[in-house]
C-alpha positions, 0 to 999 in steps of 0.5 A: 716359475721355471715349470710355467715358463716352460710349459708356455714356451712349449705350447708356443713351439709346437703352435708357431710356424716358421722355416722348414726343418734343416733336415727335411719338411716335418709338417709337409701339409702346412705352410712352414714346419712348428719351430719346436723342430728346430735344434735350438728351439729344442735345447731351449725347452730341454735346458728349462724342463731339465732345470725344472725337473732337477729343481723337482728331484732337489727340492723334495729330498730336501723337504724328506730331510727335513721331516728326518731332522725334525721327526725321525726317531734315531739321533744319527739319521736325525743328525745327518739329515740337519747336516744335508739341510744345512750344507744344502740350503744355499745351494737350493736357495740359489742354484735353483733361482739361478736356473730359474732366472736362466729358464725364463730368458730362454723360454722368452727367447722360444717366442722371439719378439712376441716374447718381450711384450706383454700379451703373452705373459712372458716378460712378466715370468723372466722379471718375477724369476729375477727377484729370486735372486735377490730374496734370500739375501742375493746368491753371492751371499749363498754362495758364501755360506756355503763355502766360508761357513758350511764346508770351510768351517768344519774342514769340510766334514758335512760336504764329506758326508754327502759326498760318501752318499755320492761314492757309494752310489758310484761304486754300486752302479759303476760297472753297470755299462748302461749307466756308464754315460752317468756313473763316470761323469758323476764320479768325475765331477765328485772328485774335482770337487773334492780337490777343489775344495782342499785347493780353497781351503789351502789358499784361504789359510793365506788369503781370505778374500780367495773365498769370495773369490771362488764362492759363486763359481763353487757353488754353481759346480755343486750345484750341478754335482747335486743334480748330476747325481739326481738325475743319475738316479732318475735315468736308472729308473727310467732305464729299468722301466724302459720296457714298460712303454710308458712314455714319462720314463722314455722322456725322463731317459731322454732328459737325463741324457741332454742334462749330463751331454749339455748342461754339466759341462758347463763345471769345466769353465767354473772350475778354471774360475774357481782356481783364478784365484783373487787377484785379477779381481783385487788387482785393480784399484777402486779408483780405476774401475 
């Protein structure tokens, strides 16, 4: 869903006609420059392809897990894979359709009012993208699976255990300075969620309304911690075959980089709602609302 709203979106932009670039006429012959000029034209499109592509990334190691789990011939990497299955299946579930929904409303947006009619399609993607929500149970659901029953349950111990896979990649490409503009913000990202976590754990033992509490927010910072963490990999591939001259590398460098300067940064604001804590959300009788 994400792809193919995409994928209109961007057709609509390089066709469509409007203003001049802020930086110069980019198609001097016509009447008006192709909007796909413009800055915000841009970050829409790029915040759909990157949600498509870190979906992409997600789902198929996430599928290979599975094949592990059911198929592989040694107990511990089967044992391991169902523990990325499981702790990773509310995530899949619902930062995906998350995205998804986010995508389809700014690929809409690309068209401006034609967006909202009917001819073009669009609003039929934005309200099929929105049922997703809802499927599995509603994502505040996910949410609580992830945080009150696949990480809280087992003090953690699967979160752990991805959590290593992220370390060691950290620690094997940390001084590669070319990955630096991906190494240092994943490993950031890993160790807030770890502390994080712990901080949750402990306010739970008090109160077990601070799991719903943090649940959504939580699960939107691993989330983007799983992506960050695929993307990573992608861009160091794509920056071994940058010589190559083959332009699906140069894009996907490119995408990488707009995903970790304009869409992990988003985990500071969820993170500071992670740790608000219950009560402004229990303070105020049901009564008054």
């Amino acid at each position: 869903m994400t792809e193919v709203a995409y994928q209109n979106a961007l057709a609509y932009a390089k066709d469509r006609l409007q203003m001049r670039s802020l930086s110069g006429p980019k198609a001097p012959e016509k009447a008006a420059d192709p909007i796909i000029v413009h800055p915000d034209v841009r970050r829409m499109l790029l915040t759909a392809k990157a949600y498509a592509e870190g979906a992409r990334a997600f789902s198929s190691f996430i599928a290979l897990e599975i094949d592990k789990e059911l198929n592989h011939p040694d107990e511990q990497v089967r044992k391991d894979a169902a523990d990325n299955v499981a702790l990773l299946t509310p995530v899949i579930k619902a930062f995906i359709t998350d995205n998804c929904w986010i995508a389809a409303s700014d690929c809409l947006q690309v068209f401006g009012g034609h967006g909202f009619i009917s001819e073009w399609g669009m609003e039929q993607y934005l309200r099929d993208a929105r049922i997703n929500l809802i499927y599995e149970g509603t994502n505040g659901i996910q949410a609580l699976d992830l945080l009150g029953r696949k990480i809280l349950m087992d003090n953690g111990a699967k979160m752990r255990k991805f959590g290593a896979k992220i370390q060691a990649f950290v620690e094997e490409n940390g001084l590669d300075e070319k990955m630096s503009e991906f190494i240092t913000p994943l490993g950031d990202l890993g160790d807030k969620v770890t502390k994080m976590t712990m901080e949750i754990g402990m306010k739970a033992f008090a109160n077990q309304d601070e799991v719903g509490a943090a649940s959504v927010p939580y699960l939107r910072v691993v989330g983007h911690l799983v992506y960050a963490y695929f993307f990573a990999q992608m861009a160091k591939i794509a920056m071994e075959k940058e010589d190559s001259g083959d332009s699906f590398y140069k894009a996907k460098l490119a995408t990488a980089r707009f995903y970790f300067a304009r869409l992990l940064p988003e985990t500071a604001g969820l993170i500071r709602q992670v740790r608000a804590g219950a009560s402004t959300l229990m303070a105020l009788d049901a009564d008054l609302f």
